[in-house]
C-alpha positions as a Markdown table, in Angstrom:
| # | Residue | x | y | z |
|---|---|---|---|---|
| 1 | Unk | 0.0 | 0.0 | 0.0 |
| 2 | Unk | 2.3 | 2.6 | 1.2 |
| 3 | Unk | 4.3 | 2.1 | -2.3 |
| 4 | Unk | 1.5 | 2.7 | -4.4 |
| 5 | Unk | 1.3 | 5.7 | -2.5 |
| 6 | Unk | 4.7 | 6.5 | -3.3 |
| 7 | Unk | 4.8 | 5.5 | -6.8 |
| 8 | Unk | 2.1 | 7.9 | -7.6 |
| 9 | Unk | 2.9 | 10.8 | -5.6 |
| 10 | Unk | 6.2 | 10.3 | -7.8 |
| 11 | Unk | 4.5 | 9.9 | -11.0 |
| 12 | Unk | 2.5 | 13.2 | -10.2 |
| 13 | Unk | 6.0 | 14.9 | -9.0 |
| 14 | Unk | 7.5 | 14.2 | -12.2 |
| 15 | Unk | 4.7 | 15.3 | -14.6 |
| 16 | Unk | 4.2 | 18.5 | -12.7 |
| 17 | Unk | 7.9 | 19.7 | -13.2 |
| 18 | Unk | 8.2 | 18.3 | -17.4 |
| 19 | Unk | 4.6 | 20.5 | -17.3 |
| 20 | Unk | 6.9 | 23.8 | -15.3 |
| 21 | Unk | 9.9 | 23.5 | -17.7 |
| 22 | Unk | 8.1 | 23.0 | -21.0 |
| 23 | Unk | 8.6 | 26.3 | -22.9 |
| 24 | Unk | 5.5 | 27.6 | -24.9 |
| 25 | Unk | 4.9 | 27.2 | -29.0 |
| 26 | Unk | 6.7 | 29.9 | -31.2 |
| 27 | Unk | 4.6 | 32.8 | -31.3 |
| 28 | Unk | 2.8 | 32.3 | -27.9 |
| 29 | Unk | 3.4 | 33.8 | -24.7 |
| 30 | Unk | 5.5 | 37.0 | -23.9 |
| 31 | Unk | 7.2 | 38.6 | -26.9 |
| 32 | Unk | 11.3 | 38.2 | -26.6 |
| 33 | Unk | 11.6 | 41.4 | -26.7 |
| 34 | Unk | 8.7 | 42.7 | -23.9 |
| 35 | Unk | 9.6 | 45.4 | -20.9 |
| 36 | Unk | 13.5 | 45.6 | -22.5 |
| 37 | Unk | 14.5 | 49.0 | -23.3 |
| 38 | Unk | 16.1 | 49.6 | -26.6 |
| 39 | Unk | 20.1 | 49.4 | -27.1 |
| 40 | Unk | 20.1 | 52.2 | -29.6 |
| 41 | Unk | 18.6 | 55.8 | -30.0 |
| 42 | Unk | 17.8 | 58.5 | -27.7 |
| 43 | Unk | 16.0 | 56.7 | -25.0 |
| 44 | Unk | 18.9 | 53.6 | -25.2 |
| 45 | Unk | 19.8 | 51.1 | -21.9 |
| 46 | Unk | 22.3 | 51.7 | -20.9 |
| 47 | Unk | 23.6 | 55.0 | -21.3 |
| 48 | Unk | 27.4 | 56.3 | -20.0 |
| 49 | Unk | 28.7 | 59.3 | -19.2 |
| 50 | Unk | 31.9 | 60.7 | -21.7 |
| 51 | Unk | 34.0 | 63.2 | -20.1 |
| 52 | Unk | 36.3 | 64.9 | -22.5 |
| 53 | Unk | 38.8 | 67.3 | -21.5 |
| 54 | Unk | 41.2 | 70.0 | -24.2 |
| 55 | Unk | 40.7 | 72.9 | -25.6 |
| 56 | Unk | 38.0 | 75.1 | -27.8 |
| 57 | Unk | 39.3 | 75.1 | -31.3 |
| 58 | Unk | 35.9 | 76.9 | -32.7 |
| 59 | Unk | 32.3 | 77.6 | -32.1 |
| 60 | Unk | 30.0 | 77.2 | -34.9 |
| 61 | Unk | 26.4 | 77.5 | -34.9 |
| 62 | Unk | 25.4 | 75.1 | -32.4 |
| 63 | Unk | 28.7 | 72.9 | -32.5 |
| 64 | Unk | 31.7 | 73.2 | -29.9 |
| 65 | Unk | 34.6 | 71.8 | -31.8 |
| 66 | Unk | 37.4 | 70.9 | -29.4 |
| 67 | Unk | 40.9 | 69.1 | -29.1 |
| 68 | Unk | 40.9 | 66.7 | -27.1 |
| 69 | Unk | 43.6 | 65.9 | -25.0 |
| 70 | Unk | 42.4 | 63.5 | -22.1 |
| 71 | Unk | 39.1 | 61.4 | -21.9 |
| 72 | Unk | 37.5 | 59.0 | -19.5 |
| 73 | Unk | 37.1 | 55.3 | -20.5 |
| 74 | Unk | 34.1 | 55.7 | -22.5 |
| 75 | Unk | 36.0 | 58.6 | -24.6 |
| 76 | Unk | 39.2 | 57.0 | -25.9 |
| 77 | Unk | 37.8 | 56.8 | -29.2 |
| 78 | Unk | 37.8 | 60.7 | -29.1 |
| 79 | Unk | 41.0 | 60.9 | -27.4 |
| 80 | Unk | 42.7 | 59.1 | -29.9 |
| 81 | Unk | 40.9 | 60.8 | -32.6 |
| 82 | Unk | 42.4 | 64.0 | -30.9 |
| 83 | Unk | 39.6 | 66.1 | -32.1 |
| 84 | Unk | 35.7 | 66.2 | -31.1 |
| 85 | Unk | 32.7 | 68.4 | -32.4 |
| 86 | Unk | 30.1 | 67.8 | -30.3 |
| 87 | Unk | 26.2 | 69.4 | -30.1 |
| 88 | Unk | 25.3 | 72.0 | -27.8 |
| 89 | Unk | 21.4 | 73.0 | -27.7 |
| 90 | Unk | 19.2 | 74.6 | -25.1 |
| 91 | Unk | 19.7 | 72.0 | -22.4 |
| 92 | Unk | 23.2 | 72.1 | -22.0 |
| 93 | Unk | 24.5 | 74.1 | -19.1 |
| 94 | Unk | 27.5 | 76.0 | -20.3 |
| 95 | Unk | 29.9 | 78.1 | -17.1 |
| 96 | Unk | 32.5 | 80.3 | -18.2 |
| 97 | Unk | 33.1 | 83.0 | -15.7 |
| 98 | Unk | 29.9 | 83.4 | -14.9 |
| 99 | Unk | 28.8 | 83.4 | -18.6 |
| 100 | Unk | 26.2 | 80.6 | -19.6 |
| 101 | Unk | 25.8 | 80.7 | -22.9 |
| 102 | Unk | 27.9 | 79.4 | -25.9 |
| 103 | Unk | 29.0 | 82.9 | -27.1 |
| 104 | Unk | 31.0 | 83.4 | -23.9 |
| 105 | Unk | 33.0 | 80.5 | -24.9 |
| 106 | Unk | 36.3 | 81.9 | -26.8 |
| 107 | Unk | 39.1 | 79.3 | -28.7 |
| 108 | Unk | 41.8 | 78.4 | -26.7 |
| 109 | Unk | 40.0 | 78.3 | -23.7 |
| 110 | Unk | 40.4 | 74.9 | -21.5 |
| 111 | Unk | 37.4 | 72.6 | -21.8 |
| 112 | Unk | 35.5 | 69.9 | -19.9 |
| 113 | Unk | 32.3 | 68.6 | -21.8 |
| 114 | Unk | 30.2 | 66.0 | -20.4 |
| 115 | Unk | 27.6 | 64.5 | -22.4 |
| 116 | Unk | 25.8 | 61.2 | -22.4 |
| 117 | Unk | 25.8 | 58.1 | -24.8 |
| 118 | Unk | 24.7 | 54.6 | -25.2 |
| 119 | Unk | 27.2 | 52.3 | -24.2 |
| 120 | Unk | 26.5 | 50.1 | -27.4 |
| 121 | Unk | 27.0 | 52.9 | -29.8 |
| 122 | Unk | 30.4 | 53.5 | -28.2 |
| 123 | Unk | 31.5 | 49.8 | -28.1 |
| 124 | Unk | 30.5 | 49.4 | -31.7 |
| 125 | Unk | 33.6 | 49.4 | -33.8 |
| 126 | Unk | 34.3 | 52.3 | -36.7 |
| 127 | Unk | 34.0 | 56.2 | -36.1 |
| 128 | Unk | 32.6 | 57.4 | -32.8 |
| 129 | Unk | 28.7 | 58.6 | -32.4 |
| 130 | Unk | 28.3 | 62.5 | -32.4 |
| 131 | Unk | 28.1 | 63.9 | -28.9 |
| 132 | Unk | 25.5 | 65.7 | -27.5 |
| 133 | Unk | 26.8 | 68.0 | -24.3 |
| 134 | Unk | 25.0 | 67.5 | -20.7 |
| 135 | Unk | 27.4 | 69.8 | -19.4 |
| 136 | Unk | 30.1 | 72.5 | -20.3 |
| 137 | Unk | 33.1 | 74.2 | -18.2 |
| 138 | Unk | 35.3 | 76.3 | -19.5 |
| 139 | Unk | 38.0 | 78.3 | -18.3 |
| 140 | Unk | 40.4 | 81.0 | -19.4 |
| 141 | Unk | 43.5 | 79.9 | -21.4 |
| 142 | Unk | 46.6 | 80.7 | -19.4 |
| 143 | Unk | 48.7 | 83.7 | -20.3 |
């Protein structure tokens, strides 16, 4: 008696976990691809910060176009390019003595730009992405 008792409880054990493991039909259940944020674009997972350090070689329209000279991990890329242009719009805090606006910024000047990137787009292999800057400090090139 007691190993009928047994023999079923383990017949029941073993079709509840083939039941648990079994993986659903192609196309049912949750797509691959649900509640994962996207590697690429603006709104990319996970994003790094690039610190780039040098100096302002030019200000065009909307650009800062710097040399670089030192860069965190994620801006070797730059660093060994030895030149950046990156994108400075309306959210981009720029300090210069107490200027905060990209006209107060003057070539030669020593630069730190911060800006933000996805991590993929700066592992990928080939030319760098463009830069947009968080965050720009700039300070008086000396005499």
């Amino acid at each position: 008696m007691k190993l009928k008792v047994l023999l079923v409880g383990l017949t029941a054990a073993m079709l509840s976990v083939s039941v648990a493991v079994a993986a659903p039909p192609p196309g049912k259940g949750k797509p691959e691809t649900a509640g994962k944020p996207s590697t690429t674009g603006p709104t990319c997972k996970p994003m790094v910060t690039v610190v780039l350090k040098g100096t302002i070689t030019g200000t065009p329209s909307g650009f800062l176009n710097m040399k670089v000279t030192q860069a965190n991990r994620w801006g070797r890329a730059y660093a060994t390019a030895g030149s950046a242009a990156v994108i400075v719009n309306t959210d981009t805090k720029v300090r210069r003595n107490g200027g905060k606006l990209l006209t107060n910024l003057v070539a030669n000047d020593w630069v730190l730009v911060q800006a933000r990137a996805c991590k993929a787009a700066l592992l990928a292999q080939g030319t760098p992405p463009t830069l947009t800057a968080v965050r720009v400090v700039a300070h008086p090139a000396k005499a």
